[in-house]
C-alpha positions as CSV (number, residue, x, y, z in Angstrom):
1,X,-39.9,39.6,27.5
2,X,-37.0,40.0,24.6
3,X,-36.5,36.7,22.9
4,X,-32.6,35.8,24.2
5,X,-30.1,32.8,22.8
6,X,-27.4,31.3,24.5
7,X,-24.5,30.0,22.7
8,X,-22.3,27.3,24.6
9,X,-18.8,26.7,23.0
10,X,-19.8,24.1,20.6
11,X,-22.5,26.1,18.7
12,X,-25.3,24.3,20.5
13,X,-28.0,27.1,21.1
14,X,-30.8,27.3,23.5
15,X,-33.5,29.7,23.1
16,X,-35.0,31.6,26.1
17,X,-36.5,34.7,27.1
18,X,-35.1,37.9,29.4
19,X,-36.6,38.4,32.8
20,X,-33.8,40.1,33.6
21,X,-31.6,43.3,32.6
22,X,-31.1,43.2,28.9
23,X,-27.1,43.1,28.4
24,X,-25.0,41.0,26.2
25,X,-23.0,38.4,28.8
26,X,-20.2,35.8,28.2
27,X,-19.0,33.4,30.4
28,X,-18.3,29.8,32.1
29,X,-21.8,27.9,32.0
30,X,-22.6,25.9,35.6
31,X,-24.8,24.2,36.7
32,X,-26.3,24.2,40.4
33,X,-28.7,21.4,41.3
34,X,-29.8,23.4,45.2
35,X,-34.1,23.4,44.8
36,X,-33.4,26.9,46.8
37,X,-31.5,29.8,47.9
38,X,-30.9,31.5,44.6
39,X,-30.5,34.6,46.0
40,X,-27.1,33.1,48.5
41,X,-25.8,31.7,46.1
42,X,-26.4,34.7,43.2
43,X,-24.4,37.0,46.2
44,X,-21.8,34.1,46.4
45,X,-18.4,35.3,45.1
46,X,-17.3,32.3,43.8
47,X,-19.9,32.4,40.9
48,X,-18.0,35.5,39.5
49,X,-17.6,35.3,36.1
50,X,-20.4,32.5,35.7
51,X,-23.5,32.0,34.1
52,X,-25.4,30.1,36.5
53,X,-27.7,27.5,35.3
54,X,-30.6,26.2,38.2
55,X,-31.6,23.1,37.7
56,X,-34.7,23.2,40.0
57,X,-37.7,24.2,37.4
58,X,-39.4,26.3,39.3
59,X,-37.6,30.0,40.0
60,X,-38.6,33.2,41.4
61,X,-42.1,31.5,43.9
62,X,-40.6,33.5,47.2
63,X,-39.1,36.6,45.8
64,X,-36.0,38.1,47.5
65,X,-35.4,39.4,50.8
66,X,-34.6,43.0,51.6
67,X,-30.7,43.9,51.0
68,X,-30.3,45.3,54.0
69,X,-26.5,45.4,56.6
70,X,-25.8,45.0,59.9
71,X,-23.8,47.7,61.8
72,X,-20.6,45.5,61.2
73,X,-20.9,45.4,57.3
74,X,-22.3,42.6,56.5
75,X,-25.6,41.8,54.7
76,X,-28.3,40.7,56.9
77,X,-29.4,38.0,54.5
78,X,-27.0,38.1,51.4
79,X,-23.6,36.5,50.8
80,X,-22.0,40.0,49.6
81,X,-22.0,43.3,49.1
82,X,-23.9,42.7,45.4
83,X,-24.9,40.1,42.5
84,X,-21.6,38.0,41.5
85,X,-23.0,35.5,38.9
86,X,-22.7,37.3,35.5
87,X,-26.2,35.9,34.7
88,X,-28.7,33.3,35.9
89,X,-30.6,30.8,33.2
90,X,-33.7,29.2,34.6
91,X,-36.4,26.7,33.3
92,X,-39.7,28.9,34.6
93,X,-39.5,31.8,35.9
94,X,-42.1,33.0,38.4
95,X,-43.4,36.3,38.3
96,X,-45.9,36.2,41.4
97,X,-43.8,35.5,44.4
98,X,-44.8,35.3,48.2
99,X,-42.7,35.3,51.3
100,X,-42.1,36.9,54.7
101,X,-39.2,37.7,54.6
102,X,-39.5,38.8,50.1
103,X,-39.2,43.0,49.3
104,X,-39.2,42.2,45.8
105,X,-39.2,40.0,43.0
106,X,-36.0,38.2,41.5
107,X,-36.7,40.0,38.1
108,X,-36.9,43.6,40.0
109,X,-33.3,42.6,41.9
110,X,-31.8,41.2,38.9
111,X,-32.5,44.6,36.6
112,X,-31.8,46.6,39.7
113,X,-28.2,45.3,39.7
114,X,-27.4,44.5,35.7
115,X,-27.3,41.2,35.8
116,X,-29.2,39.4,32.8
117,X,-32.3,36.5,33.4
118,X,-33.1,34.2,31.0
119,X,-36.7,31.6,31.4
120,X,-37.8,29.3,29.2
121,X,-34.7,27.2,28.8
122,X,-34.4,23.6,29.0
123,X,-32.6,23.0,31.9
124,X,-32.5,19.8,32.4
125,X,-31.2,19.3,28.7
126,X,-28.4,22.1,29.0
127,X,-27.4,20.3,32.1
128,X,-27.4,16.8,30.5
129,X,-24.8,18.3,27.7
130,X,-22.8,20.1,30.5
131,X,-22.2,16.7,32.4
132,X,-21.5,14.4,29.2
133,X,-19.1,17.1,27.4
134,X,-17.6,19.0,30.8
135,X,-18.5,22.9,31.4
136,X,-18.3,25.4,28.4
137,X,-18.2,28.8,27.9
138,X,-21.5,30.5,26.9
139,X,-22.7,33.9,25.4
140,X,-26.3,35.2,26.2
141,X,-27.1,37.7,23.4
142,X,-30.6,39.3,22.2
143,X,-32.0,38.0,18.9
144,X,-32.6,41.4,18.2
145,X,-28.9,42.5,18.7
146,X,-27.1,39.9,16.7
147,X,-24.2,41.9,16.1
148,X,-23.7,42.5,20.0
149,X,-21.7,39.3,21.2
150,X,-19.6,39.7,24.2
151,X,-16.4,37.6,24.3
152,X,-16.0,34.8,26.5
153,X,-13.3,34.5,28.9
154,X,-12.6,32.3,32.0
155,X,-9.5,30.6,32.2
156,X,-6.0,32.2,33.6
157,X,-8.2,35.3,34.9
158,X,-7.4,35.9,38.6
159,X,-11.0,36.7,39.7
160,X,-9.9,36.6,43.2
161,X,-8.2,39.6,42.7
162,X,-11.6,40.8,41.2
163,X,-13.9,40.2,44.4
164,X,-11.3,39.9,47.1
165,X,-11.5,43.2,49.8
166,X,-9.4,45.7,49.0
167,X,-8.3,46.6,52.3
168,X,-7.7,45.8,55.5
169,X,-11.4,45.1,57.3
170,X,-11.7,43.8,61.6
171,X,-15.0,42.6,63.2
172,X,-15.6,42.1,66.7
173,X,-12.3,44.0,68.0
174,X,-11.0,43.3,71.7
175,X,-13.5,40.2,71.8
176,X,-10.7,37.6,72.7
177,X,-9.0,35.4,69.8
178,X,-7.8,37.0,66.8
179,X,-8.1,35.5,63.2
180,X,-6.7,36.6,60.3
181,X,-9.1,35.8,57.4
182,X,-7.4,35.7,53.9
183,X,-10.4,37.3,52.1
184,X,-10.7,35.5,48.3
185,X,-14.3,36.1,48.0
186,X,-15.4,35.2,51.4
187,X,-19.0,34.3,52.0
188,X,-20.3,36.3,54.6
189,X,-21.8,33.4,56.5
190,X,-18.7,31.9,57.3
191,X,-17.5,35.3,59.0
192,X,-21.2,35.1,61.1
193,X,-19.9,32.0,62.1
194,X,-17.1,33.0,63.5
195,X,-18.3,35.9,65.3
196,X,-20.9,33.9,66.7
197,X,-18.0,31.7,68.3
198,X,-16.7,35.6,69.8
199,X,-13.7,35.7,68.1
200,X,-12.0,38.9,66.3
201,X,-11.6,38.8,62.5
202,X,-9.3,40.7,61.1
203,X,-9.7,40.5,57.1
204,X,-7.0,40.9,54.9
205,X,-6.8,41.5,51.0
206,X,-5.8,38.2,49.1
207,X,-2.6,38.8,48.3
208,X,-2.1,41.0,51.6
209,X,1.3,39.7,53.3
210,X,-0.6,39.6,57.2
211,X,2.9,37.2,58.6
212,X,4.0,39.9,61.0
213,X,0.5,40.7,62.5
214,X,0.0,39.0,65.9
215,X,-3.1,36.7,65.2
216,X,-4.0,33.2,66.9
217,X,-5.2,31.6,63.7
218,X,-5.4,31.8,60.6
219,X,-9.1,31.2,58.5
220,X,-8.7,30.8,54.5
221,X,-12.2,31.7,53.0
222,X,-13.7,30.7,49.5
223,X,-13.4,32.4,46.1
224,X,-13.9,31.8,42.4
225,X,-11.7,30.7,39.3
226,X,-8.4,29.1,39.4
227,X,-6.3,28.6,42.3
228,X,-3.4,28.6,40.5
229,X,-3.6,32.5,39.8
230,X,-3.1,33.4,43.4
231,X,0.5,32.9,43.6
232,X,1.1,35.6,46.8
233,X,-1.5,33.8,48.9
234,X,0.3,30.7,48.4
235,X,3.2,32.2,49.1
236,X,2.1,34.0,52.3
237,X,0.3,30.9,53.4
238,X,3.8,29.1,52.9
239,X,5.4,31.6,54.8
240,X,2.9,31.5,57.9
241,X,3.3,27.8,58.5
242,X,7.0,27.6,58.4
243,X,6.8,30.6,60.9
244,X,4.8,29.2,63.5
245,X,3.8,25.2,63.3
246,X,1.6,25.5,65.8
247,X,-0.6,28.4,64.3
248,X,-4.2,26.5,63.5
249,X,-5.2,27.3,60.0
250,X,-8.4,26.2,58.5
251,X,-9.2,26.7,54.6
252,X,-12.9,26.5,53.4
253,X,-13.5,25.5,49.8
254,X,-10.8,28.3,47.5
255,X,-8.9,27.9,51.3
256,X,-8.7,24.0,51.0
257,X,-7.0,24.2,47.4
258,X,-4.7,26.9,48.4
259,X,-3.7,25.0,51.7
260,X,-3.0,22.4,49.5
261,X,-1.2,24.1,47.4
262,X,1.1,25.7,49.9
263,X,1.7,22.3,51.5
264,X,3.2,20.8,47.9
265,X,-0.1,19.2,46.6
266,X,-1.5,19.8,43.1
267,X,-5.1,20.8,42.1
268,X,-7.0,20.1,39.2
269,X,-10.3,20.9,37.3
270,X,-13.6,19.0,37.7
271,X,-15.5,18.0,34.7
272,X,-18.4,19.6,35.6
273,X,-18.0,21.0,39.5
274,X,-19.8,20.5,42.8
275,X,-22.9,23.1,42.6
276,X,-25.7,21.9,45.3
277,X,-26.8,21.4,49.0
278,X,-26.9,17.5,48.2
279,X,-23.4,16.7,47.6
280,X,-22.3,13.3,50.5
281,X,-18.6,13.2,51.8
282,X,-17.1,10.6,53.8
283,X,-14.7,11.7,56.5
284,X,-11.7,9.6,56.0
285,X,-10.9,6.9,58.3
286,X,-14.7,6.2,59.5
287,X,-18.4,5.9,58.6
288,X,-19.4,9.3,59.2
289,X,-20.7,11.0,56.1
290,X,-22.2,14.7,56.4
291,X,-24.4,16.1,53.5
292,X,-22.9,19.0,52.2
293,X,-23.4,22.7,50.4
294,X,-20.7,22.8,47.5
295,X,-19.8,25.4,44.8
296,X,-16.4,24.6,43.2
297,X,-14.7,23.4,39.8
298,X,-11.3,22.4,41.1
299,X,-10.3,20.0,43.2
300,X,-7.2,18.8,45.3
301,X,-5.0,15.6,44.1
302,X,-5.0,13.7,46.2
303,X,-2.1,11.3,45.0
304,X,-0.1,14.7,45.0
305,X,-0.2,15.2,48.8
306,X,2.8,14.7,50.3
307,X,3.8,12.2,53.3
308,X,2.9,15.0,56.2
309,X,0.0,15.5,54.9
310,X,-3.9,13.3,54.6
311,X,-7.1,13.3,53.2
312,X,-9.8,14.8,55.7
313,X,-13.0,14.1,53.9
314,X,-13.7,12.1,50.7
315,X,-16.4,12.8,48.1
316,X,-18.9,9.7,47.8
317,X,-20.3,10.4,44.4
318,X,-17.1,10.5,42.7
319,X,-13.9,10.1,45.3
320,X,-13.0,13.5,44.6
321,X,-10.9,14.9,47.6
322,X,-12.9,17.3,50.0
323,X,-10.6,18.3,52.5
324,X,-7.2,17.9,53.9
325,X,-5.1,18.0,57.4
326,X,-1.3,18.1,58.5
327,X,-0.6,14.3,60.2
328,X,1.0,16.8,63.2
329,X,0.2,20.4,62.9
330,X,-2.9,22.1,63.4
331,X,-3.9,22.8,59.9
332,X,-6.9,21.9,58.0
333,X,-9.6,22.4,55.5
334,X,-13.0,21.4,54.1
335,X,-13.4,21.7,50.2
336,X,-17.5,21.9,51.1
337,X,-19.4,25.3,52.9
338,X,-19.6,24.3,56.7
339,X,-21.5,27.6,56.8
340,X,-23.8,26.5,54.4
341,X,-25.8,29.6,53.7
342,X,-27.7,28.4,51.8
343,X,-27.8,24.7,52.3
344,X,-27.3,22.2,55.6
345,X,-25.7,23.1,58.4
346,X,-24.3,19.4,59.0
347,X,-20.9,20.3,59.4
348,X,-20.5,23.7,60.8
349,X,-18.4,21.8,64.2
350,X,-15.9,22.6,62.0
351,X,-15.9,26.1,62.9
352,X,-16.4,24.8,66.9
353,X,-13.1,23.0,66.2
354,X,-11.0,25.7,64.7
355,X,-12.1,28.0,67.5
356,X,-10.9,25.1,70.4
357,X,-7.7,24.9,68.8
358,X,-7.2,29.1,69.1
């Protein structure tokens, strides 16, 4: 193992060593507190352009399953097509692994696909300094390479763009209902879940004007970075409700901001995010509180929202907003992952409720 360094923004340096491919990587530095299900969330889209730190101490125990696809596409067990997160920093790493359902180890995948590893990192302090200060950007390079420091760069980048399909994709054709799916990094789980319900999917592009299709809903999926840099979503999303009122639209996560954003609210950045399978919300208006999968560092204003529009669910660690929905259309959205994947499945009715409303 090559003796590895990463540099956060503020010179602070932690010193580690590669499990994983050796390349120079820059990027934002995250924390996620989940105790499993590294490899869903490594596939996740919205950890693109992310160095994801894992809390949990103990990395690697049950290996990785096989990357395998179904006839429709999608991958049997992983969240996408390949590795998002640009690298993953751990406390231990565990080089004997047993499982099942495990083809090979998380050092074997993570080579196989580029993406760097780093062990022996103090996690829990990294994560400490990441909470008191807010997330940073951070450079992995190899002490032996000190010249070879990639640049760091996070902020403004459209990385929906980067992840989103690139063309027009349908599932389960003739089945019954169709949804259009605005694809920002989708999480493959959440389109299982709908075709478990036997509905059609038809996914479009991000920024893939789908207002003259004929659909019976339409589904706005998760994605990484900034929600203010997809503009044409927005604008296709505004242009969907003010054709048809009626049309049910559900946002998950990236599709909860951008909902927002098309019905007038603002959205801001988190100090640190909401990266875990433990995070409580509230829904509004009674005592019912779910515990949640999360993976997001923006978040809707709620004081921003305007008078035809409420809060759905409310954080209860920090009152951040976690979903919204129109007072009278049907239109609404959870900022958490009802699909989990990995993580509880608490709250995938949601899906049962978009589908009844087809």
């Amino acid at each position: 193992m090559r003796n590895v360094t990463l540099i956060l923004d503020d010179g602070t340096r932690f010193h580690g060593k590669s499990f994983g491919y050796e390349k120079a990587v820059a990027g934002e530095v995250v924390f996620n507190t989940a105790m499993t299900g590294y490899p869903e969330s490594l596939t996740d889209p919205s950890y693109a352009g992310q160095l994801m730190v894992l809390t949990y101490p103990l990395i690697g125990n049950y290996g990785v399953p096989a990357f395998s696809f179904e006839p429709n596409g999608l991958a049997t067990f992983m969240e996408s097509e390949k590795i998002h997160a640009e690298a993953i920093i751990v406390s231990d790493y565990s080089t004997e692994f047993s499982h099942w359902n495990a083809k090979e180890s998380l050092a074997e995948w993570l080579k196989r696909e580029h993406v760097p590893g780093i062990t022996g990192i103090d996690t829990r302090e990294l994560t400490k300094m990441l909470r008191e200060h807010g997330v940073m950007m951070g450079k992995i390079i190899f002490d032996d390479e000190p010249e070879n420091i990639p640049t760091a760069q996070y902020s403004g980048v459209n990385y929906i763009a980067k992840v989103s399909c690139k063309e027009v994709i349908r599932y389960n054709e003739g089945a019954g209902k169709k949804v259009v799916l605005v694809d920002c990094g989708v999480k493959q789980n959440i389109i299982r879940c709908l075709l478990k319900r036997n509905v059609e999917v038809i996914r479009v592009p991000w920024n893939y004007d789908f207002t003259d299709m004929e659909y019976d809903g339409l589904f706005l999926a998760n994605g990484p970075g900034d929600p203010d840099t997809a503009v044409e979503a927005v604008e296709n999303i505004r242009k969907a409700m003010a054709k048809n009122a009626n049309l049910p639209i559900f946002g998950i996560c990236m599709g909860n901001q951008l909902l927002a954003k098309a019905g007038g609210a603002k959205i801001y950045k988190l100090k640190y995010g909401h990266r875990s399978h433990n995070q409580p919300v509230r829904q509004v208006g009674t005592n019912r509180c779910f515990i949640t999968s999360q993976n997001h560092g923006y978040a809707v204003d709620n004081d921003s929202l305007g008078s035809d529009w409420e809060s759905l669910f409310v954080n209860m660690n920090d009152g951040s907003n976690e979903g919204i929905r129109h007072k009278t259309n049907p239109w609404f959205s959870a900022q958490f992952h009802p699909e989990a994947a990995s993580g509880p499945v608490d709250t995938e009715f949601l899906f049962d409720d978009f589908v009844q409303l087809l």
